[in-house]
Backbone as JSON, one array per atom type, in Angstrom:
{
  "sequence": "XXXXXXXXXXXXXXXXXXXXXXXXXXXXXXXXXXXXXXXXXXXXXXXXXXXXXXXXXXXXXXXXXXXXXXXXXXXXXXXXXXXXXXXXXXXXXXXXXXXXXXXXXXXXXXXXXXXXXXXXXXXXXXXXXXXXXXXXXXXXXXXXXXXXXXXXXXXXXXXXXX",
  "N": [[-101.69, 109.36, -29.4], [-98.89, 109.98, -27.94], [-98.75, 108.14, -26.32], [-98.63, 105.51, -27.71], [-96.04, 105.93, -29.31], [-94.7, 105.92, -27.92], [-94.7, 103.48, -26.25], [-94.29, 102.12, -28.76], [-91.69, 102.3, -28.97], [-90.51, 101.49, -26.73], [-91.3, 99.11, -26.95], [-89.52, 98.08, -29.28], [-86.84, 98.63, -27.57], [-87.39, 96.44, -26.15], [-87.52, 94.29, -27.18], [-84.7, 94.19, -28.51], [-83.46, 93.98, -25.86], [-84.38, 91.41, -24.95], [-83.79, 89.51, -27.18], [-81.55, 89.93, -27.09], [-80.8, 88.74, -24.84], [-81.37, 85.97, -25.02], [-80.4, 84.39, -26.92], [-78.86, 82.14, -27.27], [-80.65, 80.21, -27.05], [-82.7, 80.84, -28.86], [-81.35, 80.2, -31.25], [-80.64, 77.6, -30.85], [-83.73, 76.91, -30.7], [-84.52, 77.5, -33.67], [-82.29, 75.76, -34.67], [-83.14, 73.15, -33.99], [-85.81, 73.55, -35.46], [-84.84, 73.85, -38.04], [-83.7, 71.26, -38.4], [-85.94, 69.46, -37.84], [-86.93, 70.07, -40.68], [-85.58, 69.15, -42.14], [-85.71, 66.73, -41.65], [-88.25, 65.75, -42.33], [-87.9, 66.69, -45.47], [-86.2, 64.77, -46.33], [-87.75, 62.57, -46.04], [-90.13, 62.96, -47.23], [-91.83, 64.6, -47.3], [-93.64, 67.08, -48.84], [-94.41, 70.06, -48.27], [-92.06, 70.24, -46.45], [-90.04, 70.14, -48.37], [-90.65, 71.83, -50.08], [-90.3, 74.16, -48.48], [-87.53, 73.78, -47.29], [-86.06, 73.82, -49.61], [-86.25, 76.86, -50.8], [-84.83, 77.4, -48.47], [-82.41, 77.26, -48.48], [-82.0, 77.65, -51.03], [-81.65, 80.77, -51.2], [-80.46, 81.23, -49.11], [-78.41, 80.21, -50.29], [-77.19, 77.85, -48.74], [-76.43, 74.7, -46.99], [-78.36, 71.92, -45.82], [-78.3, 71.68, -42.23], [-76.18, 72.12, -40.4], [-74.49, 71.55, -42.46], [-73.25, 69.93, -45.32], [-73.4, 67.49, -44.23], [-75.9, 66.96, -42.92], [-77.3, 65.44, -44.77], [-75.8, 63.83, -46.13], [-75.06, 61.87, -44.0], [-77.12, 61.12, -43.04], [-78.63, 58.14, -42.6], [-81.18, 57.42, -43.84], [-81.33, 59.28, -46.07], [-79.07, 58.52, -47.78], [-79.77, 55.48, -48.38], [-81.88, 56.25, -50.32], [-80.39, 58.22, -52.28], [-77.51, 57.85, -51.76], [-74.6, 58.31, -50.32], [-73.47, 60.23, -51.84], [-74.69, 62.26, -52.91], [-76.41, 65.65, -52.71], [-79.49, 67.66, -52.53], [-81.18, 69.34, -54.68], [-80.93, 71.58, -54.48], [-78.87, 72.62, -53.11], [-76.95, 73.27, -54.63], [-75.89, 75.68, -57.24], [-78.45, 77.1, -59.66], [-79.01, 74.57, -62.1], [-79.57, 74.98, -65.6], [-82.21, 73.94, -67.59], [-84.75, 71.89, -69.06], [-85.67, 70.0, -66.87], [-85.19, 70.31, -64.27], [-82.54, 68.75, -61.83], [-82.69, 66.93, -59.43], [-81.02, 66.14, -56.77], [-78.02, 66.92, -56.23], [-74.13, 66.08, -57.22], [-71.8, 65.65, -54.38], [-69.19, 66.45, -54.88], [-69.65, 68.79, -57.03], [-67.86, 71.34, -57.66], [-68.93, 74.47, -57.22], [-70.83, 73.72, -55.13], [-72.88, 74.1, -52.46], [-71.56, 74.75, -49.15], [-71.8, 75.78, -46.52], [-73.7, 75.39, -43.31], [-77.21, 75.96, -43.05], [-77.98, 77.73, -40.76], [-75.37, 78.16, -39.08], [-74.73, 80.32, -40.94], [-76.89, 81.61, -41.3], [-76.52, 82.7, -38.41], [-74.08, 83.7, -38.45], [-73.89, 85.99, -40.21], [-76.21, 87.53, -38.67], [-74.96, 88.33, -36.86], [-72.44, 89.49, -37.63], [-73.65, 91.37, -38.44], [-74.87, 92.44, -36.65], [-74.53, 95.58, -35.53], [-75.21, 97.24, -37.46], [-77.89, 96.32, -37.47], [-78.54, 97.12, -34.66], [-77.88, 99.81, -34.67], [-79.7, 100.86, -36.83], [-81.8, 100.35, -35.4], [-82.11, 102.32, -33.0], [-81.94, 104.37, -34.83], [-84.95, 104.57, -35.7], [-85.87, 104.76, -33.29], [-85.1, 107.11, -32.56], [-86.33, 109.05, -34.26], [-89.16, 108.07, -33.96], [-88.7, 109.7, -31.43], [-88.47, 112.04, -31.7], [-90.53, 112.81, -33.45], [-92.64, 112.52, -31.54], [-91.93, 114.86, -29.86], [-92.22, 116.55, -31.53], [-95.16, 116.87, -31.95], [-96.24, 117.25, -29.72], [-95.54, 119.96, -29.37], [-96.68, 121.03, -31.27], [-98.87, 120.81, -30.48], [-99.44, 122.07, -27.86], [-98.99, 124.61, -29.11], [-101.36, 124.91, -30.97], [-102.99, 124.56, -28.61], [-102.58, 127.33, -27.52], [-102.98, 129.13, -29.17], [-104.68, 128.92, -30.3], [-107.19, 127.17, -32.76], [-106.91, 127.61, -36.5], [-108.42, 127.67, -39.26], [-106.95, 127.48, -42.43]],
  "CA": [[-100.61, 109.15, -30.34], [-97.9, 109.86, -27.98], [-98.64, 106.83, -25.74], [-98.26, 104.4, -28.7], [-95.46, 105.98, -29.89], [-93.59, 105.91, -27.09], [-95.05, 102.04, -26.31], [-93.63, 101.34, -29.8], [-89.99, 102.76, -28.85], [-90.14, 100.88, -25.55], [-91.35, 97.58, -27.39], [-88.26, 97.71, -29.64], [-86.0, 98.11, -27.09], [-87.45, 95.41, -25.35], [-86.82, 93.13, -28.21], [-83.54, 94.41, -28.69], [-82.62, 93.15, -24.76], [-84.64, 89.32, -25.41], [-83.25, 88.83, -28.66], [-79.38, 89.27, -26.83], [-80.16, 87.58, -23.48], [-82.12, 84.37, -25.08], [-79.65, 84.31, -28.41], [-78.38, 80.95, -27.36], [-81.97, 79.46, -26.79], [-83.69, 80.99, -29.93], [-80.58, 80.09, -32.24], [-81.19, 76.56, -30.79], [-84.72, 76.87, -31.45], [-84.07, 77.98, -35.3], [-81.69, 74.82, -35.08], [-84.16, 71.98, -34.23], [-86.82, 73.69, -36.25], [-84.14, 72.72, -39.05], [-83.68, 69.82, -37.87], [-87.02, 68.63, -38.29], [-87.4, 70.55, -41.53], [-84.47, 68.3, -43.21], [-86.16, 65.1, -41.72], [-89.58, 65.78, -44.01], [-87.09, 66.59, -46.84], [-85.51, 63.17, -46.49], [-88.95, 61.48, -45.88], [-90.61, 63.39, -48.56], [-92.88, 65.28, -46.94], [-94.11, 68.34, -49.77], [-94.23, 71.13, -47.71], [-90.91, 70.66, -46.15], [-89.03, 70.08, -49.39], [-90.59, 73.53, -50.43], [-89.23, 75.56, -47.57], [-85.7, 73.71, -47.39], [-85.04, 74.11, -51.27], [-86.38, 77.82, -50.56], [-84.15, 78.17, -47.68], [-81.34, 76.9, -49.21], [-81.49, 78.5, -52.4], [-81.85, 81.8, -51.12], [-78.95, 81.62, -48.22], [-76.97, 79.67, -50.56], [-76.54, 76.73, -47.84], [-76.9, 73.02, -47.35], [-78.39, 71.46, -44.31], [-78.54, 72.48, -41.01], [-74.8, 72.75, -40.18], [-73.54, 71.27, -43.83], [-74.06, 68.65, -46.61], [-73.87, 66.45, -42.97], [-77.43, 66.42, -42.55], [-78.44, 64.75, -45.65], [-74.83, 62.31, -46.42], [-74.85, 61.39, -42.8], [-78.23, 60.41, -42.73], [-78.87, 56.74, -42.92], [-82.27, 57.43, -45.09], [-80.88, 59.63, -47.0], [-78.45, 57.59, -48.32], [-80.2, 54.77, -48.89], [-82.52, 56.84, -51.2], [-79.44, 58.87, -52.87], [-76.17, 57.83, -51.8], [-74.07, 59.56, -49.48], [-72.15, 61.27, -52.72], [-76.01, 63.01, -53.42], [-77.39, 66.06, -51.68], [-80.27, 68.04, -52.65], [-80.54, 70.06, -56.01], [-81.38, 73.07, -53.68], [-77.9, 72.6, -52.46], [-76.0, 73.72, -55.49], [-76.32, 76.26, -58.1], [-79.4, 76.39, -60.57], [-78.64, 73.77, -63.32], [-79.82, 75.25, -66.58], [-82.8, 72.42, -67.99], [-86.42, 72.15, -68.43], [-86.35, 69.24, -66.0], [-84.13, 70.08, -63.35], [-82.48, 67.47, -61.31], [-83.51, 66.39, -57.6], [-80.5, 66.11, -56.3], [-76.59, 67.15, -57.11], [-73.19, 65.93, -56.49], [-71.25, 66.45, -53.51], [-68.29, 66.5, -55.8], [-69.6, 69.57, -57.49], [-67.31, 72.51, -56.92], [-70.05, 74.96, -56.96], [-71.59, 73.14, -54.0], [-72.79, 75.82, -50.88], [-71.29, 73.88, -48.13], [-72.43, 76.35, -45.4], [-74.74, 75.01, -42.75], [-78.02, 76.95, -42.81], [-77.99, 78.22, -39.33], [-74.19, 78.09, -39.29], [-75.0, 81.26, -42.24], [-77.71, 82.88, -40.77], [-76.04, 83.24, -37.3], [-72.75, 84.7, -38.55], [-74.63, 87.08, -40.74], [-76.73, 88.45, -37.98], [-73.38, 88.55, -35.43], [-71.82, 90.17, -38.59], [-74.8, 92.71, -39.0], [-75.26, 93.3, -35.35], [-74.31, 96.2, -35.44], [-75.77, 98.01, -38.14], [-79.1, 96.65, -36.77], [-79.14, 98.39, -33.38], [-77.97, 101.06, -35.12], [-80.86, 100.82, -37.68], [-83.44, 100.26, -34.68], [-81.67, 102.74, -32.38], [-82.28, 105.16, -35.46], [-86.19, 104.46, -35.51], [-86.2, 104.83, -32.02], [-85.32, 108.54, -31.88], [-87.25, 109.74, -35.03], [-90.15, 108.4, -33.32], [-88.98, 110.38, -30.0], [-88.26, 113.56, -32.23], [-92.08, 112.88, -33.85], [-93.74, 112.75, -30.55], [-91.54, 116.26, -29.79], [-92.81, 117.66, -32.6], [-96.37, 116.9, -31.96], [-96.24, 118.02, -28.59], [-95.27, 121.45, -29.84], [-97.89, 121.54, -32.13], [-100.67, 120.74, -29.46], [-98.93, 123.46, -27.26], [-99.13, 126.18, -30.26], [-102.71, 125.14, -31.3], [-103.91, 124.98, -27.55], [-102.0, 128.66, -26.82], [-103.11, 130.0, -29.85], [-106.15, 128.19, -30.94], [-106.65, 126.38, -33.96], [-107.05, 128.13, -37.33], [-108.35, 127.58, -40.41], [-106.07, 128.04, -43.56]],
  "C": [[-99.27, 109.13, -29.62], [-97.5, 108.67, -27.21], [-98.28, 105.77, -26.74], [-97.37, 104.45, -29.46], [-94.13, 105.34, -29.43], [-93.63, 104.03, -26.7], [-93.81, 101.51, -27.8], [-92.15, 101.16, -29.73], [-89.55, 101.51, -27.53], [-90.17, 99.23, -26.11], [-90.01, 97.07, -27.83], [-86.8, 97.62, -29.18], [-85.73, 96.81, -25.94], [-87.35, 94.37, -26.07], [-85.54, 92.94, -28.5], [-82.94, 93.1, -27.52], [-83.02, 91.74, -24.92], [-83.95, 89.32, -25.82], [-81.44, 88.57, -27.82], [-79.15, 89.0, -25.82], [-81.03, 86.41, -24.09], [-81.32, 84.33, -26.67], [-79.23, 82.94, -28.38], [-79.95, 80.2, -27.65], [-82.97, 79.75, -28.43], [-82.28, 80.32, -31.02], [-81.01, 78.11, -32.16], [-82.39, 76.0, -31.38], [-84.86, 76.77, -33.57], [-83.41, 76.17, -35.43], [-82.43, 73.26, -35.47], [-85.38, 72.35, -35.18], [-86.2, 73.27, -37.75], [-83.87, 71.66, -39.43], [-84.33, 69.04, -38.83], [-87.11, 68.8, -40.16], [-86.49, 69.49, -42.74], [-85.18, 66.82, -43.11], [-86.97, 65.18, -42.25], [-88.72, 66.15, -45.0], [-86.99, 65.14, -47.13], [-86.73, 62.63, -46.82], [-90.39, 61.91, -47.27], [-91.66, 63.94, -48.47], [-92.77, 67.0, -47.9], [-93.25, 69.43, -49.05], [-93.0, 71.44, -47.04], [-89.64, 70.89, -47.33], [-88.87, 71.74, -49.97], [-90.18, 74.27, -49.68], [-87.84, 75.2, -47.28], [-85.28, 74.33, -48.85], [-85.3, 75.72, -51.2], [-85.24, 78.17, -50.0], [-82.73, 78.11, -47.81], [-80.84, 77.49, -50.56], [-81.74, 79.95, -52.11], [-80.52, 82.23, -50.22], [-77.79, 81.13, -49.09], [-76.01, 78.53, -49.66], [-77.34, 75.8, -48.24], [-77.21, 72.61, -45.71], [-78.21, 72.37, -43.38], [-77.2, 72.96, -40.16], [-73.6, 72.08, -41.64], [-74.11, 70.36, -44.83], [-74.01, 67.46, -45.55], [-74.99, 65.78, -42.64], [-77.97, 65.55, -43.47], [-77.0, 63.19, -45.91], [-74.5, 61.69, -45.28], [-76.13, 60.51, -42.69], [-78.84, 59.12, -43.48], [-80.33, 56.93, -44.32], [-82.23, 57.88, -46.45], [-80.42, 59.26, -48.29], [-78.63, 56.51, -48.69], [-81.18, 55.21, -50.03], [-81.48, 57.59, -52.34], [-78.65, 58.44, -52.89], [-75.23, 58.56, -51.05], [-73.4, 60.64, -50.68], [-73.18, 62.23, -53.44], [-76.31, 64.36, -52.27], [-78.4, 66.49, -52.55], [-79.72, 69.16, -53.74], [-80.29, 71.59, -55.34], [-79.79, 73.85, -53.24], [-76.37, 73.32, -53.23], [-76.57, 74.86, -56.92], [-77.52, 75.99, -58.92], [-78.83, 75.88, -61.61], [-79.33, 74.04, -64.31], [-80.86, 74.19, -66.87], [-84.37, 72.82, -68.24], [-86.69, 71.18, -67.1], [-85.11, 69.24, -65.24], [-83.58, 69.09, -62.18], [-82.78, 67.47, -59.67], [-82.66, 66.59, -57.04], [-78.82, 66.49, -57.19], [-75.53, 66.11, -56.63], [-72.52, 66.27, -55.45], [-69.45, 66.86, -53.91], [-68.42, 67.92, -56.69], [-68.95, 70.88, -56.71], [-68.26, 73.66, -56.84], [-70.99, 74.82, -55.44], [-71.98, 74.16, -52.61], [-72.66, 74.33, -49.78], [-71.27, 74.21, -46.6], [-73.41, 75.74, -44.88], [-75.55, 76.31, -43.03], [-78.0, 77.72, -41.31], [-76.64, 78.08, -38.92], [-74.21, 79.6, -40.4], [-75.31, 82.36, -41.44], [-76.89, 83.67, -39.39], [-74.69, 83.83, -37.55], [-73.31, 85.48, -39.33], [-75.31, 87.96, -39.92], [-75.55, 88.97, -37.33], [-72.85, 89.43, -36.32], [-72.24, 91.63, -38.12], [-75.29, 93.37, -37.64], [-75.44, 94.71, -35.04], [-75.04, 97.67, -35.88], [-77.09, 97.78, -37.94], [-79.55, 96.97, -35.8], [-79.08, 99.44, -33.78], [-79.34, 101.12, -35.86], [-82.09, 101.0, -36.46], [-83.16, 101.77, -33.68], [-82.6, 104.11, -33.62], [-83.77, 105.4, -35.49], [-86.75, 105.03, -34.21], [-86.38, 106.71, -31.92], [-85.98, 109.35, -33.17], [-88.35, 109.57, -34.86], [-90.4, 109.73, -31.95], [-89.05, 111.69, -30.66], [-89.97, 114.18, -32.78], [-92.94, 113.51, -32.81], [-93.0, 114.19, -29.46], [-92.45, 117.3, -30.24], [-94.39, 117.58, -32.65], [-96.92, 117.69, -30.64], [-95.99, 119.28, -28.39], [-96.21, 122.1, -30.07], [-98.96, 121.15, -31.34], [-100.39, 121.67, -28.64], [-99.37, 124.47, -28.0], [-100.71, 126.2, -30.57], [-103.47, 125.53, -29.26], [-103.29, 126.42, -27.03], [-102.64, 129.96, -27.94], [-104.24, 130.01, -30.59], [-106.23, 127.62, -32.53], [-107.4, 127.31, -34.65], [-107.59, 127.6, -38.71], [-107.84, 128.06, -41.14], [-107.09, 128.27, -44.56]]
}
């Protein structure tokens, strides 16, 4: 128990150091994985429509750095219009049959890139999540203290039944 505790403490600070020497390279990553994820939107591939309008209606953004990705894009726009994005893109519209796409005219509109969002939110939150992991870290080390006590006291004193 205390090998895997201590493993677990060491893991998380070994994620800690990746995560903030490869931050340019994974944010990238994140970026083209958007990328793509907007070009099956456009093209009408299912499964991407369901995790953009997801990822969009949950951050409250549009596209991958704005309503750019979809009124920029030649396909797009021939399917919509450049003055169209995605319904995902703007508030829920009250309806039984809600609409596909909105205005880019609507004031309401989230005009945050997705990854333009997320990455100032983490940079924001930095903080409070080393702290947060930092915190994990030493209530495991205090655990595997306190166990190490208690295998001391039972092996000095022998174990008891209550």
């Amino acid at each position: 128990a205390v090998v895997s505790t201590q493993s677990t403490g060491m893991g998380e600070i070994v994620a800690i150091i990746i995560s903030l020497i490869y931050k340019g390279s994974i944010e990238k990553s994140v970026e083209d994985g958007l990328d793509k994820k907007v070009e099956g939107y456009i093209n009408g591939t299912e499964d991407d429509i369901e995790i953009m309008d997801k990822i969009q209606e949950t951050l409250q953004c549009c596209g991958v750095h704005g309503i750019e990705s979809y009124t920029n894009n030649t396909a797009w726009v021939k399917k919509h219009t450049a003055n169209k994005v995605p319904a995902s893109c703007c508030p829920e519209v009250p309806g039984e049959n809600p609409p596909k796409t909105c205005s880019v005219k609507n004031t309401a509109l989230y005009t945050d890139g997705c990854v333009d969002l997320a990455t100032n939110t983490m940079t924001d939150n930095a903080g409070l999540i080393i702290g947060i992991t930092i915190g994990f870290i030493v209530i495991q080390i205090i655990g595997v203290c306190l166990g190490c006590v208690f295998c001391q006291r039972i092996a000095r004193d022998g174990y008891k039944e209550v």
